[in-house]
C-alpha positions as CSV (number, residue, x, y, z in Angstrom):
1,X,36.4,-17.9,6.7
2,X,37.2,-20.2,9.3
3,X,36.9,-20.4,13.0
4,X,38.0,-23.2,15.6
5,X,35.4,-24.4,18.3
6,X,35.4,-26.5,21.3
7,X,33.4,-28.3,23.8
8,X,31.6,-24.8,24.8
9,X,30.8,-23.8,21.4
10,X,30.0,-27.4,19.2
11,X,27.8,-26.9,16.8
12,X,25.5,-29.9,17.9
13,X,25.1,-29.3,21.8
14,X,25.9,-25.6,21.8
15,X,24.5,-24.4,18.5
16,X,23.8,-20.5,20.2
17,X,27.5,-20.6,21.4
18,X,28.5,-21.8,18.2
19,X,26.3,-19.1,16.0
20,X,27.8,-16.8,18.6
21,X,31.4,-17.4,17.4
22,X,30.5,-17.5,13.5
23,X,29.6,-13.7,14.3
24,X,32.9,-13.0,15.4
25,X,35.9,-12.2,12.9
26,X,37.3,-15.6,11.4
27,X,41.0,-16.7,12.9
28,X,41.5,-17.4,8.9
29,X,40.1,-16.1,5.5
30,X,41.0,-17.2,2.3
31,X,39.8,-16.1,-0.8
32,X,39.2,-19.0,-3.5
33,X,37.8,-20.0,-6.7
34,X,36.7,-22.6,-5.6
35,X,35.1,-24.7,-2.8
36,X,37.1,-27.8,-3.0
37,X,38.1,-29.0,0.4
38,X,38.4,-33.3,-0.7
39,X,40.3,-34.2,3.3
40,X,40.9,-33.3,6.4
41,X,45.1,-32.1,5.1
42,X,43.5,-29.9,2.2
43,X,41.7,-27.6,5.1
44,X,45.4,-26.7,6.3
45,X,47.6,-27.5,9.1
46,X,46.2,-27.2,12.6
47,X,42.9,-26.8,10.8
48,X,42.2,-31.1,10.6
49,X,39.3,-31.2,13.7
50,X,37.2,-28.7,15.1
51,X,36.7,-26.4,12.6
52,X,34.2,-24.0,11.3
53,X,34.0,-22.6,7.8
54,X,31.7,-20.2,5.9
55,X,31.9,-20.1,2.5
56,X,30.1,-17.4,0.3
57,X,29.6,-15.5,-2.7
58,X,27.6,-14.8,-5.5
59,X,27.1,-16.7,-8.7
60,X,25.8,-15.9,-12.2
61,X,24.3,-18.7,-14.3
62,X,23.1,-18.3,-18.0
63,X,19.5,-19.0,-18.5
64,X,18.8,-22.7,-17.6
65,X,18.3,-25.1,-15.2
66,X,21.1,-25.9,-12.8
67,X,22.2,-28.3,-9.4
68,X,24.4,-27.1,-6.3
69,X,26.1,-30.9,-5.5
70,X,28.0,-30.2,-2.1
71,X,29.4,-32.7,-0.5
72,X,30.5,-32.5,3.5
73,X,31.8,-34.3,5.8
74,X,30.4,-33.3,9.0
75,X,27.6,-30.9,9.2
76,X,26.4,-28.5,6.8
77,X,24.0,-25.8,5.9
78,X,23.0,-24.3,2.0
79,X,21.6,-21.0,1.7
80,X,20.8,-19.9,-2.0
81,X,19.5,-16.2,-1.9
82,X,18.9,-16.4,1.9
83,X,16.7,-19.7,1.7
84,X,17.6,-22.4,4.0
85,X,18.0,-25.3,0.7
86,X,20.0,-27.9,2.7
87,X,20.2,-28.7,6.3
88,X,22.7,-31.9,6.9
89,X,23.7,-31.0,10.8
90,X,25.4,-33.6,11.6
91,X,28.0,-35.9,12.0
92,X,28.4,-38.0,9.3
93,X,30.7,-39.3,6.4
94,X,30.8,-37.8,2.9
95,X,27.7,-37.3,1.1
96,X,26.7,-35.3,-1.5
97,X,23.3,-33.4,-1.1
98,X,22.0,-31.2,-4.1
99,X,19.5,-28.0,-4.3
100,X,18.0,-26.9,-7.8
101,X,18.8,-23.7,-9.3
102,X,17.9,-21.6,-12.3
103,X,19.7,-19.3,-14.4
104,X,20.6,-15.1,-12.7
105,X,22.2,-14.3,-10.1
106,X,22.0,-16.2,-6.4
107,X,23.9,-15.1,-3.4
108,X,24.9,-18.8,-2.0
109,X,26.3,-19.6,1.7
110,X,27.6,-22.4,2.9
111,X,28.3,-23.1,6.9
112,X,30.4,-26.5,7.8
113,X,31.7,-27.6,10.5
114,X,34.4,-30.5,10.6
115,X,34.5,-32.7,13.9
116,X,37.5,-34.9,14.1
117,X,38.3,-38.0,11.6
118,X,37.9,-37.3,8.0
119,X,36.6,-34.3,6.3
120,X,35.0,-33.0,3.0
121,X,33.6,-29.9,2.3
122,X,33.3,-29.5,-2.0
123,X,30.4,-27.3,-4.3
124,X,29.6,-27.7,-7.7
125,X,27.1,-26.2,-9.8
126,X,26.4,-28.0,-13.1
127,X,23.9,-27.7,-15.5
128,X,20.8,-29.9,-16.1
């Protein structure tokens, strides 16, 4: 899902304004596969700076030990079975930050937002 946001609702000085707008219905929604957004171009045309995307869905792993690697650039927030597991709010150039998992089922949500300049936004599970 993704939404567009300006000066009244940036997630950094306006974060009620901008919470405000991720409850409203998404200007685009794309069901994927995959989370695997590697620039600014992949996100779309018109959709390069000031941007807002929620990702989620549920995942099934085998019995095991697993890590979510996501890797943003700007801000982003990891919720896996509605626990806050990464908190990167900023703005700042790719990085990868990982969470633990285990095997079952996990509801997982992702919320980015993309300022201007490049942009990221990829998730991988792999197994440990």
């Amino acid at each position: 899902k993704f939404w567009k946001f300006d000066a009244a609702s940036d997630p950094l000085t306006q974060l009620q304004a901008f919470e405000a707008k991720l409850a409203t219905p998404p200007i685009r929604t794309e069901q994927i596969a995959r989370l695997e957004y590697s620039s600014a171009k992949d996100f779309g045309d018109g959709y390069a700076d000031h941007i807002a995307v929620v990702a989620d869905g549920v995942v099934t792993l085998a019995p095991g030990s697993y890590e979510l690697s996501v890797t943003s650039d700007d801000g982003v927030k990891v919720w896996i079975d509605e626990r806050l597991v990464i908190e990167d709010w900023s703005i700042h150039g790719a990085k990868d930050d990982l969470a633990p998992m285990t095997g079952g089922r996990h509801r997982v949500r992702i919320e980015y937002f993309q300022n201007t300049g490049s942009a990221a936004l990829l998730a991988q599970i792999t197994r440990k």
